[in-house]
C-alpha positions as a Python dict, from the first residue, in 0.01 Angstrom:
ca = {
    (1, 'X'): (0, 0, 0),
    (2, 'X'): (261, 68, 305),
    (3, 'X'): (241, -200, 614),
    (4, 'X'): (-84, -113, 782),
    (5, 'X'): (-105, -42, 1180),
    (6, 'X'): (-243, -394, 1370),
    (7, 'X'): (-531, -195, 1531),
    (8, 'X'): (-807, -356, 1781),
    (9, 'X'): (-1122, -344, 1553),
    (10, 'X'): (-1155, -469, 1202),
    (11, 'X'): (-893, -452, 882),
    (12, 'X'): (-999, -561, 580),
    (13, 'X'): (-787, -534, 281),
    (14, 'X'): (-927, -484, -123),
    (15, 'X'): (-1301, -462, 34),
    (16, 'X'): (-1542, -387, -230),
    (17, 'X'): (-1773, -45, -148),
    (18, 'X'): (-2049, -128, -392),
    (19, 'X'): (-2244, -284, -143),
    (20, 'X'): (-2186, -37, 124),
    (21, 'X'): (-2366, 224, -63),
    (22, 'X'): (-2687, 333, -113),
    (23, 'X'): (-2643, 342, -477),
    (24, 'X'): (-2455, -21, -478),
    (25, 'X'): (-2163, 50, -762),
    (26, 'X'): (-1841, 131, -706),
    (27, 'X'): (-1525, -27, -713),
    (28, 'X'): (-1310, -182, -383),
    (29, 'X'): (-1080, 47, -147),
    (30, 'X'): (-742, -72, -73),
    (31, 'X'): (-832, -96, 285),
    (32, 'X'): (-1158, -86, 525),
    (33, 'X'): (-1086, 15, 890),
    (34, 'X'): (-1379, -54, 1143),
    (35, 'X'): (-1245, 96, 1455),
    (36, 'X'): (-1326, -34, 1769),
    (37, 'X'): (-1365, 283, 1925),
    (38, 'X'): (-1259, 616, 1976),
    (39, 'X'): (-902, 520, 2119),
    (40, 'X'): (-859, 254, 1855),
    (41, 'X'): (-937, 515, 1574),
    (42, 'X'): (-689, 751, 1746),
    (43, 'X'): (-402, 491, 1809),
    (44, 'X'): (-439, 372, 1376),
    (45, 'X'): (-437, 701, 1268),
    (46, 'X'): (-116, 813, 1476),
    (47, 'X'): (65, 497, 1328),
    (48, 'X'): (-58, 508, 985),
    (49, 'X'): (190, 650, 738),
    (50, 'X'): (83, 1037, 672),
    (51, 'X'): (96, 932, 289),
    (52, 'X'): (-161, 695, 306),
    (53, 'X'): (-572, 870, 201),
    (54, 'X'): (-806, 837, 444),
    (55, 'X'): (-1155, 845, 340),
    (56, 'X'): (-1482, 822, 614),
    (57, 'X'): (-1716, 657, 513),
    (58, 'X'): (-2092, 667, 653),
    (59, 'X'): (-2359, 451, 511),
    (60, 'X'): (-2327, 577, 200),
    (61, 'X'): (-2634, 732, 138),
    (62, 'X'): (-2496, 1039, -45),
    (63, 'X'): (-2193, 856, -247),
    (64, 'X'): (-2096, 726, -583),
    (65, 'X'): (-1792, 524, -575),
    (66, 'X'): (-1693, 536, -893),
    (67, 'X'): (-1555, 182, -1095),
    (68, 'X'): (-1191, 208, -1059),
    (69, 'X'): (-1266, 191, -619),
    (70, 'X'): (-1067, 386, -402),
    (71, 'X'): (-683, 434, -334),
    (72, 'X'): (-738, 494, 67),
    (73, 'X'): (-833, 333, 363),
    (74, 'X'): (-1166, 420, 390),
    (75, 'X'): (-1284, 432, 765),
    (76, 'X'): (-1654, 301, 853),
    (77, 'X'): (-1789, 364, 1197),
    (78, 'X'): (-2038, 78, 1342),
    (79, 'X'): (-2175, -35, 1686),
    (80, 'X'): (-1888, 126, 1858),
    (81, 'X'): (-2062, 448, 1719),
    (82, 'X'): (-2402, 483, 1721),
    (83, 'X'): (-2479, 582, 2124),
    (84, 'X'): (-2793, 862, 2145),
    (85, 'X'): (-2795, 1037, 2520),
    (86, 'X'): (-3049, 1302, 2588),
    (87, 'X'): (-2997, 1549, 2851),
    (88, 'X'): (-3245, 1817, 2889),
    (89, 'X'): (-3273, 1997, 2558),
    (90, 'X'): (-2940, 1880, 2460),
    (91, 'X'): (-2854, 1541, 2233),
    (92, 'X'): (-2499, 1376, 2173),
    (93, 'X'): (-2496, 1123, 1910),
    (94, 'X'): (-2250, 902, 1769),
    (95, 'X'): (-2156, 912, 1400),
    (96, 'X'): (-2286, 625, 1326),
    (97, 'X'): (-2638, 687, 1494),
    (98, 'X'): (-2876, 692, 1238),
    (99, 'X'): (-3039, 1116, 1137),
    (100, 'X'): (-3377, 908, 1159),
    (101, 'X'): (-3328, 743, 1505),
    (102, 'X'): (-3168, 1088, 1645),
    (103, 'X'): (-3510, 1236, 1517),
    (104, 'X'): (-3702, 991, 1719),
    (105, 'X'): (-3538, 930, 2032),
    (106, 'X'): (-3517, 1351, 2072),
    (107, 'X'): (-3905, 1357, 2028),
    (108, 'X'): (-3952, 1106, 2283),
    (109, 'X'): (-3736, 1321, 2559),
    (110, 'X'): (-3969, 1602, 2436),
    (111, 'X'): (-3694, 1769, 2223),
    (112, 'X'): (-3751, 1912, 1851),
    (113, 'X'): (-3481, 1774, 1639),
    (114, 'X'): (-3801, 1621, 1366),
    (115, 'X'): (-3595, 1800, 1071),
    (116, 'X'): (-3335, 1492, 1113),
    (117, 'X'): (-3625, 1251, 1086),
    (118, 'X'): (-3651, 1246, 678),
    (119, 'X'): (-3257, 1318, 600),
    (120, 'X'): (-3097, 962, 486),
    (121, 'X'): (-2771, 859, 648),
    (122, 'X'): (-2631, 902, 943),
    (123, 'X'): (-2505, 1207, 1212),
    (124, 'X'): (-2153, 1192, 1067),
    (125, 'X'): (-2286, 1299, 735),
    (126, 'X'): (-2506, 1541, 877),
    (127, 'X'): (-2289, 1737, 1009),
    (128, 'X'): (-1987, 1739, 730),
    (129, 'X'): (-2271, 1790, 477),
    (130, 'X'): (-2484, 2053, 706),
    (131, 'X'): (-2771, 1829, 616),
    (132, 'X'): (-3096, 1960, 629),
    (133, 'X'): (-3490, 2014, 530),
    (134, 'X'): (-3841, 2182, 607),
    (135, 'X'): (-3635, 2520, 593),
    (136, 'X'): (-3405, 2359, 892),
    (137, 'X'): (-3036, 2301, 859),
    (138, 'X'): (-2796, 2097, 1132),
    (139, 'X'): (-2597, 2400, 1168),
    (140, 'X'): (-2916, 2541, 1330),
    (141, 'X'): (-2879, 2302, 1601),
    (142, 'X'): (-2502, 2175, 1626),
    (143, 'X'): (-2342, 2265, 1994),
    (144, 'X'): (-2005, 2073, 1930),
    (145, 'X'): (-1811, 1813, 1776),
    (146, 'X'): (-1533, 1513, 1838),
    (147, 'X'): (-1315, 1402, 1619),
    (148, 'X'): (-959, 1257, 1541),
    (149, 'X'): (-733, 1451, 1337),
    (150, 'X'): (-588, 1273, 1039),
    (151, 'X'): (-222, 1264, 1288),
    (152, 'X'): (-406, 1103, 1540),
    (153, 'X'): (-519, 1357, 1838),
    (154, 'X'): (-864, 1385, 1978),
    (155, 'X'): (-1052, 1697, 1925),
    (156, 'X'): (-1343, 1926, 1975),
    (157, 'X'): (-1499, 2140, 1659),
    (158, 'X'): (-1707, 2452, 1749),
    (159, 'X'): (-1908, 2596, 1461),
    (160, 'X'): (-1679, 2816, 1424),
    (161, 'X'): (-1405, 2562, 1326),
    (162, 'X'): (-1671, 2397, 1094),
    (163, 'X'): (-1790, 2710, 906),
    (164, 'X'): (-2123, 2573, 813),
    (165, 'X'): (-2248, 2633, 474),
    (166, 'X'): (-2517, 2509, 188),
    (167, 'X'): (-2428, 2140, 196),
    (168, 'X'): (-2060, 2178, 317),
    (169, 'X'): (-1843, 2248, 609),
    (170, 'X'): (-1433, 2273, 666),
    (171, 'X'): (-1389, 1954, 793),
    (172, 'X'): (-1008, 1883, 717),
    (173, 'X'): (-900, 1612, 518),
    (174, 'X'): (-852, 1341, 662),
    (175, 'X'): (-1012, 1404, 1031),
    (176, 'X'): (-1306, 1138, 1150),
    (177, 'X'): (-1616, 1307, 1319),
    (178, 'X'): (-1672, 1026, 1657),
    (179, 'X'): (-1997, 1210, 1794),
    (180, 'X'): (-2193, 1554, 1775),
    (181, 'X'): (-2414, 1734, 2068),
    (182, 'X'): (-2723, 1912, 1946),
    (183, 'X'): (-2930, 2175, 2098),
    (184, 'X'): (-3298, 2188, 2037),
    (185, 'X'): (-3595, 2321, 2065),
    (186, 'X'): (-3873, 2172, 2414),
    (187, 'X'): (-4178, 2004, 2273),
    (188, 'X'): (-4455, 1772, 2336),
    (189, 'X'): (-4364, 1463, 2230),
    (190, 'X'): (-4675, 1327, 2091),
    (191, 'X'): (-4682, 1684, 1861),
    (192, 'X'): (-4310, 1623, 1777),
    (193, 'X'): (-4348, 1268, 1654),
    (194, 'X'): (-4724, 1356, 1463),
    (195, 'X'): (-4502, 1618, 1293),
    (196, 'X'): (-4282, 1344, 1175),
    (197, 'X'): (-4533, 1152, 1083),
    (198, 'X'): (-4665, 1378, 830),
    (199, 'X'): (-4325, 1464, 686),
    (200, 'X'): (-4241, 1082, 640),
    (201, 'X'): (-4582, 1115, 421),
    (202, 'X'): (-4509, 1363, 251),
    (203, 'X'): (-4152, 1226, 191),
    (204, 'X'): (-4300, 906, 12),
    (205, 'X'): (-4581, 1090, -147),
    (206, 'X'): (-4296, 1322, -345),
    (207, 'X'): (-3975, 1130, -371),
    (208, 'X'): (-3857, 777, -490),
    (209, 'X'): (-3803, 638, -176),
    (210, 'X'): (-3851, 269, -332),
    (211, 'X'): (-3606, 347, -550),
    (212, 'X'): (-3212, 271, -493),
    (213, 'X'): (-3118, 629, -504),
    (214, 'X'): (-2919, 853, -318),
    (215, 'X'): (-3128, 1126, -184),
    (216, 'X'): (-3111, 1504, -352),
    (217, 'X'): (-2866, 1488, -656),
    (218, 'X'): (-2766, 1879, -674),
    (219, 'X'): (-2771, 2115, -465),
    (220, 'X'): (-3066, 2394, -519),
    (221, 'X'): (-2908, 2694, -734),
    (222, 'X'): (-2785, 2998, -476),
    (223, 'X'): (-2855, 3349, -572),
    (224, 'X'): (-3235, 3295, -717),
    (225, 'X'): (-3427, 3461, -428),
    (226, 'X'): (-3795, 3544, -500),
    (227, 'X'): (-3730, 3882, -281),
    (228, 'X'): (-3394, 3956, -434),
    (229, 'X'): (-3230, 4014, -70),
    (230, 'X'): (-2959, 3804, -61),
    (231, 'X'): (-2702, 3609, -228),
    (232, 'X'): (-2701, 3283, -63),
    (233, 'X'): (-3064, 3144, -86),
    (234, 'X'): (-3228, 2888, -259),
    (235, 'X'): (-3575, 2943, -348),
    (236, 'X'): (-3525, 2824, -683),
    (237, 'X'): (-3507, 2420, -663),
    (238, 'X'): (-3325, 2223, -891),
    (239, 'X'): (-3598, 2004, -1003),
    (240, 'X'): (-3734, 2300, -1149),
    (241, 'X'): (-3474, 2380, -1369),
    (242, 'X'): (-3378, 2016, -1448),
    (243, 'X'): (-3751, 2013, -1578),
    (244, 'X'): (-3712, 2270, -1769),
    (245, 'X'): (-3403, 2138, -1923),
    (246, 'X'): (-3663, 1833, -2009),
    (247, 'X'): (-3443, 1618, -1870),
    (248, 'X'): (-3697, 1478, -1635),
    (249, 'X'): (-3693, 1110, -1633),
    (250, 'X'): (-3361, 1098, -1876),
    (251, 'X'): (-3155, 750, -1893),
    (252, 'X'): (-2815, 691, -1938),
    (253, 'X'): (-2710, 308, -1910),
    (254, 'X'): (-2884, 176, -1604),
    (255, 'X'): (-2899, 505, -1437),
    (256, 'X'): (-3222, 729, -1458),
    (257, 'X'): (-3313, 1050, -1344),
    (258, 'X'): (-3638, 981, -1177),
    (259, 'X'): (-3990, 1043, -1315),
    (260, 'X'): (-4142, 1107, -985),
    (261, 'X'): (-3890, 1375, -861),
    (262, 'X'): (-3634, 1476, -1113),
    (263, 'X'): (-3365, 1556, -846),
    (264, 'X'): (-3351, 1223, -755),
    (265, 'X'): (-3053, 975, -935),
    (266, 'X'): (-3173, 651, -966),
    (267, 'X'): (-3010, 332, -1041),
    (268, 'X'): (-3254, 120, -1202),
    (269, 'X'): (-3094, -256, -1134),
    (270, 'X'): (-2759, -252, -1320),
    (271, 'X'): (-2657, 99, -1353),
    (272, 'X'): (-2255, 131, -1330),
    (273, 'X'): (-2091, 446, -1124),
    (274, 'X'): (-1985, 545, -1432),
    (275, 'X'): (-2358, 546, -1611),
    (276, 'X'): (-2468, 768, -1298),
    (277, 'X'): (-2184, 989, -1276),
    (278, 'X'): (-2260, 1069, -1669),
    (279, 'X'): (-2607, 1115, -1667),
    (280, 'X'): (-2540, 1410, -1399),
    (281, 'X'): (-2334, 1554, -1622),
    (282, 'X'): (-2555, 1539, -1922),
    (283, 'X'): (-2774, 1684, -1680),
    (284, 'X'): (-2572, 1961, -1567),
    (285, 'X'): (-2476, 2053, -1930),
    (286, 'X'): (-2848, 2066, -2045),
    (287, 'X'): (-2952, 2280, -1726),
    (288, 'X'): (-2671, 2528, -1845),
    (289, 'X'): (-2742, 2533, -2187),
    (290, 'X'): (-3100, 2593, -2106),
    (291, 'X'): (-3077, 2867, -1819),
    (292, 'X'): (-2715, 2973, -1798),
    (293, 'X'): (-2715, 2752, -1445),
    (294, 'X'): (-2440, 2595, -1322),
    (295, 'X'): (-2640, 2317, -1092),
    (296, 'X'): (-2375, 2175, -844),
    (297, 'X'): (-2353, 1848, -690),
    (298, 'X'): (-2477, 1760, -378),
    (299, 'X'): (-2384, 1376, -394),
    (300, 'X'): (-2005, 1311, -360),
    (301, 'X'): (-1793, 1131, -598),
    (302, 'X'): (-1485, 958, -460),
    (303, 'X'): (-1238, 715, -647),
    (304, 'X'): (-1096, 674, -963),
    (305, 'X'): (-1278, 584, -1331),
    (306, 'X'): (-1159, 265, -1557),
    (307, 'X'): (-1004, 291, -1872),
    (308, 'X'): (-1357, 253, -2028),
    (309, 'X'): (-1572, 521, -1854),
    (310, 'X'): (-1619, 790, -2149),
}
């Protein structure tokens, strides 16, 4: 790796990732950056060699690092981060602010952002992944953007520049979301946060949430309406045809596809990237050999394989 910049927040060179996610596997990245804040990230990324990967990292709650780690200096946002302002209807978060706490601090300003409430991880995620639930999508909501280019400069994203999708923006490579403003919906807070409430129930009544997982493995198939109106909806879910596959509750290694909810990726104490990674795949190739589906992922994979991954 080329001579790093000296920046004002934290460097830390071969810093393992396993622990950092969700999923805990995964091998170390040549470099973790912790920036200090916005103008630190700015001033790194000007002076870093345009060579050199950048990878953001949130907290990992949709990742597999796979063995091998990661040939990049993966970027983590903390304290620096995580600020939640309400004014009026509107809400600017930090990356780093957590989808939950979002959620909660909106319904206590009387402000309906409760889809936020159940999605793991935090805003930067959100927003790169157009997270969303209960039929509500971040896209829905998303005013603006910040963020620093991979060169450096200090933007702001419309959702026109993002081009929200299922599950995926056009975030360039390489550029760091800092914050997002939200618009929502008025409402009483005590309904807002009752609402919640019963989703969080719901939540642990339906999904592993004990489990060291990594929230909704694929993405739902597009094209399967139950009206037949449009291309890009997703009424058929993937648990449905990963069932059908009978691949509900299927092991490979340490990794499991969860009995409970069979969308769910589970690493059962001492799964390897490498055992989880696979047993998607065996799942994808059963879906498709079973219904012709080609289910997609919705967790992302980052990093290189060892020599003994299959």
């Amino acid at each position: 790796m080329k001579d790093m910049p000296i920046p004002r927040g934290t460097l830390t060179p071969d810093r393992s990732l396993a622990e950092l996610t969700w999923l805990r596997v995964g091998g170390p990245c040549d470099y973790l950056f912790q920036p200090a804040d916005v103008e630190d990230l700015a001033h790194f990324l000007a002076e870093l060699d345009p060579d050199v990967q950048v990878f953001p990292m949130g907290v990992g709650s949709n990742l597999i690092v796979r063995d091998g780690g990661l040939r990049a200096v993966v970027i983590r946002m903390g304290r620096g981060f995580n600020q939640i302002e309400v004014e009026g209807t509107c809400v600017t978060a930090g990356v780093a602010a957590l989808d939950a706490h979002v959620a909660r601090k909106a319904a206590d300003a009387g402000v309906d952002l409760t889809f936020l409430r159940t999605i793991p991880g935090a805003i930067g995620g959100a927003v790169r992944m157009n997270a969303g639930c209960y039929g509500s999508y971040t896209a829905d909501v998303f005013v603006s953007a910040q963020a620093v280019t991979r060169d450096g400069k200090i933007v702001t994203l419309t959702a026109n520049d993002l081009n929200f999708q299922y599950r995926q923006t056009n975030l360039p490579q390489g550029w760091v979301i800092t914050e997002a403003k939200f618009k929502g919906h008025k409402g009483d807070p005590d309904a807002l946060h009752a609402r919640m409430t019963a989703q969080l129930q719901k939540r642990d009544e339906t999904q592993p949430t004990k489990d060291r997982t990594a929230g909704s493995t694929f993405r739902n198939p597009a094209g399967f309406s139950s009206t037949g109106k449009a291309d890009d909806v997703h009424d058929l879910k993937a648990w449905k045809v990963i069932d059908d596959a009978g691949m509900r509750g299927a092991r490979r290694g340490g990794a499991q596809m969860s009995e409970m909810h069979s969308n769910f990726l589970v690493n059962t104490g001492n799964a390897t990237a490498a055992d989880l990674e696979g047993l998607g795949e065996d799942v994808r190739k059963s879906v498709f050999q079973n219904s012709g589906i080609q289910l997609q992922w919705e967790i992302m994979r980052v990093g290189e394989t060892t020599p003994s991954d299959p």
